[in-house]
BALOBA-1460 file (C-alpha; in Angstrom, 3 decimals):
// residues 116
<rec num="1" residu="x" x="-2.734" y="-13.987" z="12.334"/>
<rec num="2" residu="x" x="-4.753" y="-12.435" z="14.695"/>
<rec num="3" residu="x" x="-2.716" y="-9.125" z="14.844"/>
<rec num="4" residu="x" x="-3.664" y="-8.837" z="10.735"/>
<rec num="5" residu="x" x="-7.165" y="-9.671" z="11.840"/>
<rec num="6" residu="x" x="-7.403" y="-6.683" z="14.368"/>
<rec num="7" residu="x" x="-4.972" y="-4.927" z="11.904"/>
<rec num="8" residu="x" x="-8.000" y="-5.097" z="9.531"/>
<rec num="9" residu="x" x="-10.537" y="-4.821" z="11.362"/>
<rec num="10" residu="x" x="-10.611" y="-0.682" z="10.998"/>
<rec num="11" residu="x" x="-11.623" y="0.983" z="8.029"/>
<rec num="12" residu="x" x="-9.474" y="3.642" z="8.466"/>
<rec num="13" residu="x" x="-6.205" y="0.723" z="8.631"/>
<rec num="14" residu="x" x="-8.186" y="-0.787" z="5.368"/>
<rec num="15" residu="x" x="-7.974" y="2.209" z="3.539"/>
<rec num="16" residu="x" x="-4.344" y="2.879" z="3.867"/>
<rec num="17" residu="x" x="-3.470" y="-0.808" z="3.078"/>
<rec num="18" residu="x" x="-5.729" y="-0.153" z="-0.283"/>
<rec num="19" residu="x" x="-3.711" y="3.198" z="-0.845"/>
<rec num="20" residu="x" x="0.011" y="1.519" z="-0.162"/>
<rec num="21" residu="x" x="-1.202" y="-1.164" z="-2.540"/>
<rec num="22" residu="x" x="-0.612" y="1.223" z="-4.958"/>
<rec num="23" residu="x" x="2.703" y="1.599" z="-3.625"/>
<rec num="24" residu="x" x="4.453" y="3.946" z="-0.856"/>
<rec num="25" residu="x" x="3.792" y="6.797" z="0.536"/>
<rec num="26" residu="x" x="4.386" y="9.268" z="3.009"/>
<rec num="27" residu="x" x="2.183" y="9.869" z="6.527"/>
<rec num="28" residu="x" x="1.044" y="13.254" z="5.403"/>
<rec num="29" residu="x" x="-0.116" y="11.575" z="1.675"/>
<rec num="30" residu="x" x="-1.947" y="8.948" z="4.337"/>
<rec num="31" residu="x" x="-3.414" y="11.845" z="6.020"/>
<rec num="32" residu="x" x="-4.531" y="13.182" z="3.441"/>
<rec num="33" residu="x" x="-6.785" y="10.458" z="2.547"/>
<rec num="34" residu="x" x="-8.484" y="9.621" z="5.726"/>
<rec num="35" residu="x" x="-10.834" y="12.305" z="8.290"/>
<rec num="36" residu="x" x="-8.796" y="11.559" z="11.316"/>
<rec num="37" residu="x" x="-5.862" y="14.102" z="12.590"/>
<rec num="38" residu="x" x="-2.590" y="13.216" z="11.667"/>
<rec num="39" residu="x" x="-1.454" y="11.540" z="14.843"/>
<rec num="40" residu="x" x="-4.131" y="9.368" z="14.897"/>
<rec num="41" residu="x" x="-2.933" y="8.226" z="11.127"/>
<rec num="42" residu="x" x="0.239" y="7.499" z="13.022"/>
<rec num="43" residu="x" x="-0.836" y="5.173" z="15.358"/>
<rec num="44" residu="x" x="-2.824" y="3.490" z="12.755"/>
<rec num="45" residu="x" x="0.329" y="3.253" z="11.132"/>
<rec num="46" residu="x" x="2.069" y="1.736" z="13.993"/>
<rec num="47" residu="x" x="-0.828" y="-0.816" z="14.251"/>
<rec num="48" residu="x" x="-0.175" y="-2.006" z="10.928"/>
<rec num="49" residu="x" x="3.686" y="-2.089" z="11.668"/>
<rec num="50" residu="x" x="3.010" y="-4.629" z="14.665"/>
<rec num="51" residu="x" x="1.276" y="-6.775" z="12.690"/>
<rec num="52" residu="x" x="3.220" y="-6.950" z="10.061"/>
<rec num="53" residu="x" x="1.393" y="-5.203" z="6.913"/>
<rec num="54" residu="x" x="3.401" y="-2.343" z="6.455"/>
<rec num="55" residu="x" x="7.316" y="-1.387" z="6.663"/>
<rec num="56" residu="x" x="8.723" y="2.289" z="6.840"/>
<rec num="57" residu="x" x="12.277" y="3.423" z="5.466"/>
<rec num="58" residu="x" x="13.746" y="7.119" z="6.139"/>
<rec num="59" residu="x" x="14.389" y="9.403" z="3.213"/>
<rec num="60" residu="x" x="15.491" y="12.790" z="4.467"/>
<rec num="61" residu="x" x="12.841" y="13.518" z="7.132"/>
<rec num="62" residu="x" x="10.386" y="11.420" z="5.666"/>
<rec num="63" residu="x" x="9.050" y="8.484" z="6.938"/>
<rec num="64" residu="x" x="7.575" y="6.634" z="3.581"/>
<rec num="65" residu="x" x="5.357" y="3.478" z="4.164"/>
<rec num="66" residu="x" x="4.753" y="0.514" z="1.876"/>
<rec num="67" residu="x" x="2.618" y="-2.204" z="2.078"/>
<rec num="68" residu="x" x="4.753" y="-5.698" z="2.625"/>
<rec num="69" residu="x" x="2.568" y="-8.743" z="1.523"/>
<rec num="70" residu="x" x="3.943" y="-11.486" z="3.225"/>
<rec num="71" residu="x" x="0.771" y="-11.232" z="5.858"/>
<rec num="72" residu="x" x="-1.128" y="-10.780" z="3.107"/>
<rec num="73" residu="x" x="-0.561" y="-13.752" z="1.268"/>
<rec num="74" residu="x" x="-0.604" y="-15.943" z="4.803"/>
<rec num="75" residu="x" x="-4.078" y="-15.041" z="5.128"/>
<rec num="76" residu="x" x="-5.205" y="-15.337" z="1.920"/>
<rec num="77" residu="x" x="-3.927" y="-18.634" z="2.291"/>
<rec num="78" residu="x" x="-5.993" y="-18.988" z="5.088"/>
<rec num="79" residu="x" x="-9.005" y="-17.825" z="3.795"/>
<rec num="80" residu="x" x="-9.031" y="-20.177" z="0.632"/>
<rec num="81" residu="x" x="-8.581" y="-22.822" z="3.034"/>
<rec num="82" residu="x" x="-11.400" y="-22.201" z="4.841"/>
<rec num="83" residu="x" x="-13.652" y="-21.264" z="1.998"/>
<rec num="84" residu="x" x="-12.953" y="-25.069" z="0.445"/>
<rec num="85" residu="x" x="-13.661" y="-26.291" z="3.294"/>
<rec num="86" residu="x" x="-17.417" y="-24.134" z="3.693"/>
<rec num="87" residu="x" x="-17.536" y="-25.186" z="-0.123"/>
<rec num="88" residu="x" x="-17.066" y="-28.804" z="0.553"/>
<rec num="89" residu="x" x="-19.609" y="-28.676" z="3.306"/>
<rec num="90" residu="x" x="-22.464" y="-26.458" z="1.476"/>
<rec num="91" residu="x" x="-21.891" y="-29.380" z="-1.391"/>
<rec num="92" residu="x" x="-22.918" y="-32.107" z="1.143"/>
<rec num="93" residu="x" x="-25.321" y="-30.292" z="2.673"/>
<rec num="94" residu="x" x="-26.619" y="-29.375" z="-0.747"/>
<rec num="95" residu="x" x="-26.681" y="-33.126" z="-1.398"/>
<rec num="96" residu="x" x="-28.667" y="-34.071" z="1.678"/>
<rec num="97" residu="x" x="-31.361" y="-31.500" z="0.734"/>
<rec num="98" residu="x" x="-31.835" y="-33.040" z="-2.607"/>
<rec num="99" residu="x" x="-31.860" y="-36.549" z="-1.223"/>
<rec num="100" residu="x" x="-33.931" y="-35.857" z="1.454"/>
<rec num="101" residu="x" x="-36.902" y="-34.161" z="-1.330"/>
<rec num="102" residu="x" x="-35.934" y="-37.181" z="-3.489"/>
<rec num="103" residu="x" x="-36.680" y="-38.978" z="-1.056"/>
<rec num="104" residu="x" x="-39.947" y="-36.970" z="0.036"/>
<rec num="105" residu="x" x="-41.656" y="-37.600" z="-3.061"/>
<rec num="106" residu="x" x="-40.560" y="-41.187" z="-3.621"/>
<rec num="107" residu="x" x="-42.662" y="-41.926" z="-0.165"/>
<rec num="108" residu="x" x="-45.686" y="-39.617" z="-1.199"/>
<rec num="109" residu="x" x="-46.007" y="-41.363" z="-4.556"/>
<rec num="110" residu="x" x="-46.099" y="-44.466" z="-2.579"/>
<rec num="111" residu="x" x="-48.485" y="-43.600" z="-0.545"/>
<rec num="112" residu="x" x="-50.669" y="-42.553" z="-3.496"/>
<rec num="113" residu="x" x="-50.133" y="-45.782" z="-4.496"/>
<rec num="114" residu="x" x="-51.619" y="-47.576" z="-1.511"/>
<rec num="115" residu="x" x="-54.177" y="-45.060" z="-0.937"/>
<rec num="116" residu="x" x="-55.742" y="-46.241" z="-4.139"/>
């Protein structure tokens, strides 16, 4: 998981994951999307290999990538865990807050009451 992360973690990588979500495509079609040289698209590419995101079959001379979403579903998977469990904790928290001011003016009107 954390080579997706760091897979991820570049703009440039995130843009060619969008693009082969469209389905494949050769280097020089990912090149031509992003303001980096052509080798540097390459090792981007090979980034996203490692971890996972992308595989590359031959045709001819042409190396054409496309986005495999195994990874992708993994950590989507992990991210809806962990957003239930930041929703689950935001509820309770949201709960204390309006027990706590429930509270709060419970105690001020009875302390109205005795100031009378």
């Amino acid at each position: 998981m954390d080579q997706v992360f760091h897979a991820l973690s570049d703009k440039n990588r995130r843009r060619i994951v969008e693009r082969l979500s469209e389905g494949p495509a050769s280097v020089t079609e990912l090149a031509d999307l992003l303001p980096i040289a052509r080798p540097g698209v390459s090792r981007h590419l090979r980034v996203l290999r490692t971890a996972g995101l992308v595989t590359v079959d031959t045709d001819a001379q042409f190396r054409i990538y496309s986005l495999d979403p195994a990874q992708l579903t993994t950590l989507d998977e992990w991210l809806r865990a962990r957003s239930e469990q930041w929703a689950q904790r935001l509820g309770a928290l949201h709960t204390e807050i309006a027990r706590g001011k429930r509270d709060s003016v419970s105690t001020r009107h009875i302390e109205s009451k005795e100031a009378s």
